[in-house]
N, C-alpha and C positions, 0 to 999 in steps of 0.2 A: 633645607630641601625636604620637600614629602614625597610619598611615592604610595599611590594606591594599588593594591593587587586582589584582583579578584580569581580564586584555583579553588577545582571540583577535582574532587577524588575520586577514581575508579579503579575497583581491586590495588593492582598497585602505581599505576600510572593516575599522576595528575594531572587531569585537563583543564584547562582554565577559561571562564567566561570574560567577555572584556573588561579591563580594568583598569583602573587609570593610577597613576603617578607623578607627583607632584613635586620639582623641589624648584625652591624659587630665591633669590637674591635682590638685596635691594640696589638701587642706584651708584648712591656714593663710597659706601662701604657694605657692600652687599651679603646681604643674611636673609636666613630662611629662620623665622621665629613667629611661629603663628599656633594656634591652640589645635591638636589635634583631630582632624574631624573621622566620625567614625561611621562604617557602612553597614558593618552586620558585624557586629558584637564590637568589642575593642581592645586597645593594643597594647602589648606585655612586653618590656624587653628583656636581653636576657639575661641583665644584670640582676631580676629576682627584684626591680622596683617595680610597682605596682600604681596604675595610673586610676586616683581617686576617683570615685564614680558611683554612687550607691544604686543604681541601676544595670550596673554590670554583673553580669555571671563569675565566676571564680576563676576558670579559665575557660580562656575565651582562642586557645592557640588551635583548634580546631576548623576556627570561621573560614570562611570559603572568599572573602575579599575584606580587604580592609585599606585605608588613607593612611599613609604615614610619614611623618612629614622630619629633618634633620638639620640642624641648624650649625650654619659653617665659620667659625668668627673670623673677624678680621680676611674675609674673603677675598679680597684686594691681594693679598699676601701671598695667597695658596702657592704652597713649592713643594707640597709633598703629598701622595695617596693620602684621604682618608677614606675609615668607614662609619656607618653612621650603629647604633646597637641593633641587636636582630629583633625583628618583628617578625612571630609566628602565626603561620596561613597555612591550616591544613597540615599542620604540625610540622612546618618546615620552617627552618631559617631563614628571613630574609633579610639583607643590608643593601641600603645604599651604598655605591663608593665614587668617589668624585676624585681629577687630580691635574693637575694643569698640564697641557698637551702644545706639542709646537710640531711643525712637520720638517724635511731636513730642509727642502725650496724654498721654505721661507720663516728661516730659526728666528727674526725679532718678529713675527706674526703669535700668541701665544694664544691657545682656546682652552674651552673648558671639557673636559673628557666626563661623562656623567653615564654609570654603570648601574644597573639593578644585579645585584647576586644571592645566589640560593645554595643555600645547606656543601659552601665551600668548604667548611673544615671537619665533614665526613671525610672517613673510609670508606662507606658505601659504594659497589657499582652497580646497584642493583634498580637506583631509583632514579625517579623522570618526572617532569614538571610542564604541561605545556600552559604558558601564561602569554596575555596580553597585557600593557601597560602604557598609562600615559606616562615621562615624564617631564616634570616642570620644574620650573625655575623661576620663584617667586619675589618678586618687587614688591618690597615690604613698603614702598611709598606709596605705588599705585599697582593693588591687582590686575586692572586691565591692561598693566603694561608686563605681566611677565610672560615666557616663552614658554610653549609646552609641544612637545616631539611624542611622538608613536614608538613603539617597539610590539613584537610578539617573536617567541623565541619556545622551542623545545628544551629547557633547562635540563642535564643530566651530567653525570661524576665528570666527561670530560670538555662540557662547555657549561661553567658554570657560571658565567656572568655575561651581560647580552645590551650593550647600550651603542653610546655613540662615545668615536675618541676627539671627536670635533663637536660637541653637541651646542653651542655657541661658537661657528665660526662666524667671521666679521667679512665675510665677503659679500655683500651689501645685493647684489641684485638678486640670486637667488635664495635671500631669507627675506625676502617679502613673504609674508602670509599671502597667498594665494589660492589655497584647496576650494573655497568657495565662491569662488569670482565665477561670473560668468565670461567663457572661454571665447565670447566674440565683440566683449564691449568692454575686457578689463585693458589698461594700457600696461599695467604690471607683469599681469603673465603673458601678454604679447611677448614684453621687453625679453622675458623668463625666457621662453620658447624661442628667441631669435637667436640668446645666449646659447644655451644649452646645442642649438641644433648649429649655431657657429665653430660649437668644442667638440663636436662630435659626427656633421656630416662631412662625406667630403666632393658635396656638390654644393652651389651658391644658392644661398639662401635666399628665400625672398621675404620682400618685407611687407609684402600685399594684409595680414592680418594684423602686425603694427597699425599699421595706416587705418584700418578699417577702424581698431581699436580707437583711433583719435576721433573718428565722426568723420573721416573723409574719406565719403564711396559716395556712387553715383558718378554725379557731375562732379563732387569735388576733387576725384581720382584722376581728372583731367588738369587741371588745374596746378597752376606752379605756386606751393606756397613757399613761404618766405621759411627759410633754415631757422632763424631767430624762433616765430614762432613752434618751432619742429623740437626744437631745443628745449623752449619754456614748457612747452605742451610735456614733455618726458621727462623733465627734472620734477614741475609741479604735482605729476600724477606719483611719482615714485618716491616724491617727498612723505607726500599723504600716504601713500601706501605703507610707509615705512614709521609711520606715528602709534606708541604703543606695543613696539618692539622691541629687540634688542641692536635692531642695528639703525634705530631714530636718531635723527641728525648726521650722518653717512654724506648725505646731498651736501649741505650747507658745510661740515668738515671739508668735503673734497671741490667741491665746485663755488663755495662761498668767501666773498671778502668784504671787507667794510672800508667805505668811505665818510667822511664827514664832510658836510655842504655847512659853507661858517659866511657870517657877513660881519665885519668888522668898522666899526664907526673911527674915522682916523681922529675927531675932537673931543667926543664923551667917550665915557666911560661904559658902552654900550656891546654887546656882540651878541650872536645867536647862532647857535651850533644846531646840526643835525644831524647824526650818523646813523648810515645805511647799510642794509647787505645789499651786496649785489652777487647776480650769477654770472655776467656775461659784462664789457666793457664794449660801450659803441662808439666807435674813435671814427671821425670825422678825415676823410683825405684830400679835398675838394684842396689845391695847392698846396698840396704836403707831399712833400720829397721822401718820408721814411716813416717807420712808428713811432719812429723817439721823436718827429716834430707832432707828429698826434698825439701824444702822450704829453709833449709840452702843454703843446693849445690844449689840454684836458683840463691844467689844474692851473693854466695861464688866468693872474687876477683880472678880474673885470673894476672898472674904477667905476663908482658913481658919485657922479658929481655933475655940477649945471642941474640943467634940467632933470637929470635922470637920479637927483638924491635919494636916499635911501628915508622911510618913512620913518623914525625911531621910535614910534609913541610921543611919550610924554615932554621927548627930548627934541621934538619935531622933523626938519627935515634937515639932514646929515649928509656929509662926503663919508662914502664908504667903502670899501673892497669888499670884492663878492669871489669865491672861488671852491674850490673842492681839493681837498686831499684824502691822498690813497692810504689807509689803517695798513691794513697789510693786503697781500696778495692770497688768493688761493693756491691748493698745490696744480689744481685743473684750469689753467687760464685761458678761459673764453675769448676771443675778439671781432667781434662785427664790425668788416668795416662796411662804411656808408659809401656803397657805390650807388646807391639809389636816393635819388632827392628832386624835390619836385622844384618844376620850372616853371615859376609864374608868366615867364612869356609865353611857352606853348598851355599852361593850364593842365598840364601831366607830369608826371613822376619821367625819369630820364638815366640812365646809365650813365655813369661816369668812367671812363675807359683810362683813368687818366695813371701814369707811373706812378706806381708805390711801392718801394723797398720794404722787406723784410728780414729778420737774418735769421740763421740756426741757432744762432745762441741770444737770445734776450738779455739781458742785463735792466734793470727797472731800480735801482738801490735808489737814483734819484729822485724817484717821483715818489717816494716812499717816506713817509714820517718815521723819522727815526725816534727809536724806543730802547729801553735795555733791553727789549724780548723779540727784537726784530731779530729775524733770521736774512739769511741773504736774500737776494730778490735774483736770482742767477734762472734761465729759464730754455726749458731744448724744446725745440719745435715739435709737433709731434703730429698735428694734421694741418692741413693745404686743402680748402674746400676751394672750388674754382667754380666759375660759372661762367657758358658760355653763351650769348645771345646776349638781348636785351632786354628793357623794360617789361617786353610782350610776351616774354616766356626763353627757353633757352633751356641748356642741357648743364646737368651738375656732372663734374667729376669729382675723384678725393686722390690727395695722396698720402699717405703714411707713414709712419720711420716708429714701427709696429714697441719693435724697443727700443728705442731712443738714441740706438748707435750709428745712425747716418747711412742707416740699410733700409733706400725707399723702395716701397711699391705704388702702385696707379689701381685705384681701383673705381672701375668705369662701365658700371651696370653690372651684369655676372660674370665680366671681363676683370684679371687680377692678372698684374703682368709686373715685375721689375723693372726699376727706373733710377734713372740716375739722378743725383742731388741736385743736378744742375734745372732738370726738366723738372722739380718736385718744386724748386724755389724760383730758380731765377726767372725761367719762364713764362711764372704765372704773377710779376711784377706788373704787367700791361702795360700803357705806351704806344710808342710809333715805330714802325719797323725798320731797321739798319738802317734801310735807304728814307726811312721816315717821310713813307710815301703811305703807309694802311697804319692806321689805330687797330690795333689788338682786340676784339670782345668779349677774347679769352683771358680772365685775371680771377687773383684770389679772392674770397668774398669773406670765406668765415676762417681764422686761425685758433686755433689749438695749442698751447704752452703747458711743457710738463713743467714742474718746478725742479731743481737738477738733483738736490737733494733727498727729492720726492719719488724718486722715479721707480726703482724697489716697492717701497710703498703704492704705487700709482697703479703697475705694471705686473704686479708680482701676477705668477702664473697660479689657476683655478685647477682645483683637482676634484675628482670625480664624488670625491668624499665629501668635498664641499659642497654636495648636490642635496640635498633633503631626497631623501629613497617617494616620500610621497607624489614629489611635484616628477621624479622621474616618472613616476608609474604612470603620473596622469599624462605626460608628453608621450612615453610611449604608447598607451592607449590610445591619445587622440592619432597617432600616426599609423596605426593598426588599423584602425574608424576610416581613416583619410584611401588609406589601401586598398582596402575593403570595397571604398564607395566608387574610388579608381576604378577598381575591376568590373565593381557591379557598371559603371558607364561605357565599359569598354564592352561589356558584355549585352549591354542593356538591349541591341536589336536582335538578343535571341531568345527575349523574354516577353512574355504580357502577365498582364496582371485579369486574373479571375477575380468579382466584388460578389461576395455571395450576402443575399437578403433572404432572411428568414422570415416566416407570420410573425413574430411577435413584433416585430417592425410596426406592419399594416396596425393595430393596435392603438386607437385613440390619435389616428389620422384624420381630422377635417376638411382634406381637400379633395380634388378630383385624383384618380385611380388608386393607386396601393400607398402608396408613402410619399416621402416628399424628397425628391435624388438630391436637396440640398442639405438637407438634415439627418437622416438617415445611417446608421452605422454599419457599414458592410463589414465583412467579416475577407478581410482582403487576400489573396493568395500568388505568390508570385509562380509563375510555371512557368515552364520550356515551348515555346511556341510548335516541337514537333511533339509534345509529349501527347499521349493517345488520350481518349478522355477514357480510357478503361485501368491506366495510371493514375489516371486524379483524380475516379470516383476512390482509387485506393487512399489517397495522400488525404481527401475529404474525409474518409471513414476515420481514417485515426486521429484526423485535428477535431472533428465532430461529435467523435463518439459512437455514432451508429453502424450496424451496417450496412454495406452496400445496398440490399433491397431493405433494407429501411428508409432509402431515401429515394427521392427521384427530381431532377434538372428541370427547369423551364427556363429557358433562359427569355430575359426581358427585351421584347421585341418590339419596334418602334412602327405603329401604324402609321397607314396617309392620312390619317384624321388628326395628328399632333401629339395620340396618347402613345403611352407604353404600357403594354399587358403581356403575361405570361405567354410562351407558346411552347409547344409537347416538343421535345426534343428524345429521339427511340434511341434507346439505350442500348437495345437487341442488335438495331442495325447499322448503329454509328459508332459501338464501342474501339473500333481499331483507327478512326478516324486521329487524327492530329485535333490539337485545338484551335490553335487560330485557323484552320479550314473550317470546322464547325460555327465560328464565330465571325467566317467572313470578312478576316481581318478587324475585326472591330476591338479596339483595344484601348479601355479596360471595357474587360465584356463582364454586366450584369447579368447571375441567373436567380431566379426565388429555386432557393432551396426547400423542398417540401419533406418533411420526416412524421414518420408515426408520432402519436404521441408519447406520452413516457410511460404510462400504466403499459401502453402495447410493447412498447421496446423492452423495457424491464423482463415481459414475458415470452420475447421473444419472436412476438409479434412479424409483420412484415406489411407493406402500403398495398393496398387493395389492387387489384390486375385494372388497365386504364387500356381501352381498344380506341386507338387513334383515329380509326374512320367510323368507328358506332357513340365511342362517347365524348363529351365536351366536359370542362373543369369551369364552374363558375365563383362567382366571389359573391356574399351576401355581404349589405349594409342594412343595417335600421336605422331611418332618422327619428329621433324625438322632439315637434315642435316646438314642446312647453322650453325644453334647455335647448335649442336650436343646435343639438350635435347629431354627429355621426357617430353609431356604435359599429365597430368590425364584427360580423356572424359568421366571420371562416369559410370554406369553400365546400363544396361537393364537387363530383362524379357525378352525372346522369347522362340516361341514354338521349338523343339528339331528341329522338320522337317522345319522350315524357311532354306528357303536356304540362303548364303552366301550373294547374290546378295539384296536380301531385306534388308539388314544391311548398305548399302553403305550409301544412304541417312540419316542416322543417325549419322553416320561419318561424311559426310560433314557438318553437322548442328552441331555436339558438336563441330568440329575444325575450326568453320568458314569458309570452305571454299563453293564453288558456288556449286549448285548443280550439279551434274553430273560431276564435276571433277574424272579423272580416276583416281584410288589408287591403290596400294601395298599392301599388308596384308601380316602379320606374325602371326603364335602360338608361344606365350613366353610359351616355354615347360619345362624351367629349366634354370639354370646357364651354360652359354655357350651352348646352343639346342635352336634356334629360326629358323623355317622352314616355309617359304614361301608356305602361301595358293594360290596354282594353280588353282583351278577347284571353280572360284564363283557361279558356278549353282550347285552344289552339298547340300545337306543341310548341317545343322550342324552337326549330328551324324556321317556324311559318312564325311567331310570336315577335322574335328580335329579329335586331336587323344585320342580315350579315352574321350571324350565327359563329362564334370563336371561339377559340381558347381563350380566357382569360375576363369573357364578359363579365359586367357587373350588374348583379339587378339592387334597385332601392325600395326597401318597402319599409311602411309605415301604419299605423289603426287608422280604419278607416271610420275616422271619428274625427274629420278636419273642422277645423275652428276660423272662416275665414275671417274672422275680427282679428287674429294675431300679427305679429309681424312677418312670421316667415310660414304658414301656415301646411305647405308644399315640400316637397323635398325639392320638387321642382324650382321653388322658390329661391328656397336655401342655396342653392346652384347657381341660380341667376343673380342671387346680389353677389354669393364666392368670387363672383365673376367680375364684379365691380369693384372687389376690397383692393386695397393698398395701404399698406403703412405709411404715415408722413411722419417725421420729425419734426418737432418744432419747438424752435429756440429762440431763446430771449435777445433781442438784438440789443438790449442793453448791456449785455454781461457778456465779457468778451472769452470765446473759445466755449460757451456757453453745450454741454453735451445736448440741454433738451430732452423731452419725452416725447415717446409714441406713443399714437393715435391712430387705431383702423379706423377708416372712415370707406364712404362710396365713393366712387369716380364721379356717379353722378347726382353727388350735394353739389348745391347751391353756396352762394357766400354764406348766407343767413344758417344755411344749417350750419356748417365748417365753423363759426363763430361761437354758433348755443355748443358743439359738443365741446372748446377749447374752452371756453367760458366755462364749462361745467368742471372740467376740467379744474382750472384756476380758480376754483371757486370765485367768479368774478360774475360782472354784468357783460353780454357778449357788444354791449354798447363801449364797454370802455376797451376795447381792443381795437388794436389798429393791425394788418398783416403784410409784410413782408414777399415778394417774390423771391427766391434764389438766383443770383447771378449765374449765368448758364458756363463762364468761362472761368471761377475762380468760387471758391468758397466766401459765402458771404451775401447779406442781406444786399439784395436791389431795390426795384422800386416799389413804390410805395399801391399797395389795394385800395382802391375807392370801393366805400361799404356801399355804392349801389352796382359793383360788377356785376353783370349778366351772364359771365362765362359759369362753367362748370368746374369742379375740383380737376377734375382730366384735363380741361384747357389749360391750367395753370402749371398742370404738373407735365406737359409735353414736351418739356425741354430736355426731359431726364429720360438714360438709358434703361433699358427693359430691369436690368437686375441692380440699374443705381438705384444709393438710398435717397429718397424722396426727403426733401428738405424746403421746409417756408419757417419764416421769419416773423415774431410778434413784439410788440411794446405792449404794455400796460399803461392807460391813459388817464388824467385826474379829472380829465373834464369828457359828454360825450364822442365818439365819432363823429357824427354830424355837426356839432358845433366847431371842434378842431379842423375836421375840412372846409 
């Protein structure tokens, strides 16, 4: 066993950073012998031996954490307390102590009790220790198979030792490792969580996150699957979960048995053996009166002979017996019976309603290869799965006999009711009714067999202590989370959400108006739909930083034109208003939040006086032709009547450029509407159109180069206007993700080919292009390289915010030739 500890010292309390703890045992005869590892300095015990090391300090009982690891002989054995030598951390004593534990509910269950303790054989009451610690439990065959647990404890004179007294208990579903699974796709911590809130709520559980866990939601939640699969699905997954642990192999011990499938040649000297695990037994009832004649016909010899002789190889072709016998049984005995099988005359699977016996007490010794190591085969019933309907769907119920004493219950959705033996067995035989006038559709499907001498073992009752403290904290957190979201829904219509956008947003945006509402990260706030907005410019000041006249609201108002721009919302004379009144119901309501800057707020500063009927707020952009971008130039204040001409120098100073540089101006009026302001002695009212909060002008050097491509800002706007993303994927390679390509709406084939070909580094002759099937994912038909349509015609199948998708091959010979 090792055990890492990491403790800081202050005045005279020690506190301790996280530290870990190690002690570990091997498989068959399990020990913890492994070389010392050391964290910050290394380890003395206090026998006064000293651990070789010509890089160590003299003493080293000082160090603030340390690894230290104990080795247990003969571990199989353990019947008595040990401790392991002290190891000094911050001049304290530390031991492991280990010692076999059993609880009184279940005296042949034995674990292993694993203790970290400090500075026990003081007098001291004066001192205190607070540590964190892993400990482990080391698999000297395979490290990734040993165990390792959490503790953190205030160590002091009268709790001087802090572990677990079950620190390997064997109760198999909640010692799965689970802390890192994801909590809606793992099937282990579903299992966990169903347990757990089985032992401890006391309303019906439900199983909705099980299920989810297996992959069936949506349509499949509708859907009647088969229990078989329901079974394999949740032994498989807790199998694997359970590999690398201490409680690996749990599944297969409890729910596993072995058969061997033999074929016997009756004239040579010939056989061939094969033995299996199995989880579950599928006994066939199709004219079978009971289990024991399914259990015959299971390991009843098949002859082959005639025609159907057995191939022997070398020995040719043989009379042989073919058949299967049962190794042993498990203590958990599965049984499906086959009420379902398909009817070659109708061409579908079909219900079989037909009688079949089963009893409380199993007996199986006969189908059983005897051995000197067989135990009895003696077996108590213990669940009754029933199904009611048919082929096409139908209703499960269960019945129980919880512990094995012939005390059933019915448990029948969130329904759990007591029932008598007779309605738990005989009942659910099927058949024809007394007057054998109606077949039954009610019958048993799936059986359950404890094995009798098992049952203790099988059934033994789970205590709280058998719960890892970790996986509680995460169950009760998520049901804290789950509460939480509860109330927030129940509350949810007396709330809206405020999305606040700030400038730094607008910053290296290329599109039309401020930002782009798909991308964009608002800064989100939830509120009370009466709260005043003279509340939540308060609630704003302290999430923000600023204050209240350090900022000012605009909330983002949607014109008849299709844009959205800031509009003045009066602080003075709306501050007692409600929010959702201010916002018209709109919810979630975007506003741009406007704040001094930071040199002004640092000083104190406050946002300029804004007169709602004398001045307007505009937005500057600069386009630069050569890199066909947009630069954001920040906003002003100006009075309505400035003229046009007054604005210049403010231009040149947000773009860098010299003063007096001549410029171009545009109103960004909408998507595809950008019009060049002529008249810079005009003011603003008479200059734009419709005069607003929130307009945008675009200027640019008026030094246009019309040989470029986008030469205009005006331009610039009109192809923005044309881009679209297409994906395009290789229809040779299947689920192919494909690259993007901005192109225009209005390319041509020829263009759409040169920019993919460039793309490809290819010839745009060797490409051939795909349409997207407009009803399913997936290449349609096939482009002829003389289409006359436009990239838009092509792509008009698609919804405004679907992702655009066409389809390409790579060709060894041209286009033209291939068509």
């Amino acid at each position: 066993m090792s055990n890492c500890v990491r403790v800081e010292q202050q005045n005279e309390q020690h506190v301790s950073e996280p530290e870990e703890m190690d002690m570990e045992a091997g498989v068959d005869e399990p020990q913890v012998d492994a070389p010392i590892p050391i964290i910050n300095g290394n380890l003395v015990p206090d026998d006064g031996d000293t651990i070789k090391d010509q890089e160590m300090e003299e003493d080293t009982s000082w160090r603030s954490e340390a690894t230290f690891q104990f080795t247990v002989e003969r571990f199989s054995k353990l019947s008595d307390t040990l401790l392991s030598p002290a190891y000094y951390i911050r001049n304290l004593p530390w031991k492991i102590m280990v010692m076999p534990r059993t609880h009184q509910e279940r005296p042949n269950q034995k674990t292993l009790g694993f203790f970290l303790q400090c500075n026990a054989e003081s007098e001291s009451t004066s001192w205190s220790c607070n540590a964190q610690a892993v400990l482990k439990v080391i698999n000297v065959k395979d490290e990734e198979k040993s165990f390792t647990r959490k503790i953190s404890h205030l160590f002091f004179h009268k709790e001087n030792d802090w572990g677990y007294s079950s620190f390997m208990p064997f109760n198999a579903v909640y010692q799965m490792p689970t802390e890192g699974d994801d909590s809606s796709k793992s099937v282990p911590l579903a299992l966990q969580r169903v347990f757990y809130e089985l032992q401890h709520s006391d309303k019906p559980v439900g199983t909705k996150k099980l299920t989810k866990s297996f992959g069936w939601e949506t349509l499949d939640s509708f859907m009647q699957h088969d229990v078989q699969e329901l079974s394999r699905v949740l032994l498989d997954n807790v199998e694997n979960k359970m590999k690398g642990t201490c409680v690996e192999g749990t599944i297969s011990k409890v729910f596993g048995g072995k058969m061997v499938s033999y074929i016997h040649c009756k004239n040579v000297n010939y056989r061939s053996e094969r033995t299996e695990d199995y989880y579950d037994i599928q006994l066939s009832i199709k004219g079978k009166k009971s289990i024991y004649d399914s259990f015959a016909n299971y390991i009843a010899v098949e002859q082959l002979d005639g025609d159907n002789k057995y191939d022997a190889g070398e020995h040719g072709l043989q009379d042989a017996e073919k058949g299967v016998r049962f190794l042993s049984f498990p203590p958990v005995l599965h049984l499906q019976l086959m009420r379902f099988m398909y009817d070659p005359q109708t061409d579908q699977n079909i219900k079989i309603n037909d009688r079949f016996e089963f009893p409380e007490a199993l007996l199986l010794d006969e189908f059983l290869q005897k051995t000197d190591a067989s135990e009895p085969a003696s077996y108590i019933l213990h669940a009754v799965l029933v199904h009611s309907g048919d082929n096409h769907g139908g209703h499960y119920v269960v019945y129980l006999n919880p512990c094995g004493d012939g005390k059933w219950c019915k448990f029948d959705d969130d329904v759990v009711s007591r029932c008598t033996k007779k309605e738990a067995i005989e009942h659910n035989f099927g058949g024809l009714d007394d007057d054998f006038s109606v077949r039954h559709c009610t019958n048993a499907y799936m059986l359950v067999y404890i094995n009798e001498n098992k049952l203790d073992y099988v059934l033994h009752s789970t205590l709280d202590s058998d719960i890892p403290p970790l996986l509680i904290e995460r169950l009760q957190e998520e049901k804290r989370i789950e509460a939480q979201k509860r109330k927030e829904r129940q509350e949810a219509h007396l709330y809206m959400q405020v999305q606040i956008v700030t400038e730094d947003q607008f910053c290296g945006h290329q599109g039309n108006d401020m930002y782009d509402e798909e991308k964009v990260k608002y800064a989100v706030f939830k509120v009370l739909k009466n709260c005043t907005l003279y509340e939540f410019m308060q609630t704003l000041s302290q999430t923000m930083g600023y204050a209240p006249d350090q900022m000012r609201l605009w909330p983002m108002q949607a014109r008849r034109n299709g844009t959205r721009r800031p509009a003045m919302l009066d602080y003075e004379m709306e501050n007692g208003r409600h929010m959702i009144e201010l916002s018209e119901n709109e919810n979630p309501w975007n506003i741009f939040l406007e704040t001094v800057d930071t040199d002004t707020a640092a000083a104190g500063g406050t946002l300029p006086s804004f007169d709602k009927e004398r001045d307007v707020m505009l937005f500057l952009k600069m386009y630069d032709p050569k890199a066909k971008t947009l630069n954001y130039c920040g906003h002003i204040y100006t009075p309505i009547t400035c003229k046009i001409r007054d604005l210049l120098s403010v231009m040149c100073e947000r773009a860098g450029f010299p003063q007096g540089t001549n410029l171009v101006l545009y109103e960004e009026v909408k998507p595809n509407l950008t019009e060049r302001i002529q008249e810079i002695d005009f003011s603003l009212d008479k200059a734009l159109d419709e005069l607003m909060d929130g307009d945008i002008i675009v200027f640019q050097r008026d030094d246009i180069d019309i040989t470029s491509d986008l030469p205009t800002a005006r331009d610039y706007f009109h192809d923005l206007y044309h881009r679209v993303d297409v994906i395009f994927c290789d229809k040779t390679i299947l689920n192919d993700p494909g690259f993007v390509v901005t192109l225009s709406n209005r390319m041509n084939y020829s263009q759409v080919a040169r920019t993919v070909a460039q793309r490809l580094n290819t010839d745009p002759m060797l490409l051939q292009f795909f349409k997207s099937q407009g009803y399913r994912d997936g290449p349609g038909n096939p482009l002829r390289h003389t289409y006359e349509g436009t990239l838009r015609d092509l792509l008009q199948g698609f919804k405004p915010r679907q992702p655009k998708k066409l389809y390409y091959q790579q060709l060894k010979m041209k286009i033209t030739d291939f068509e």
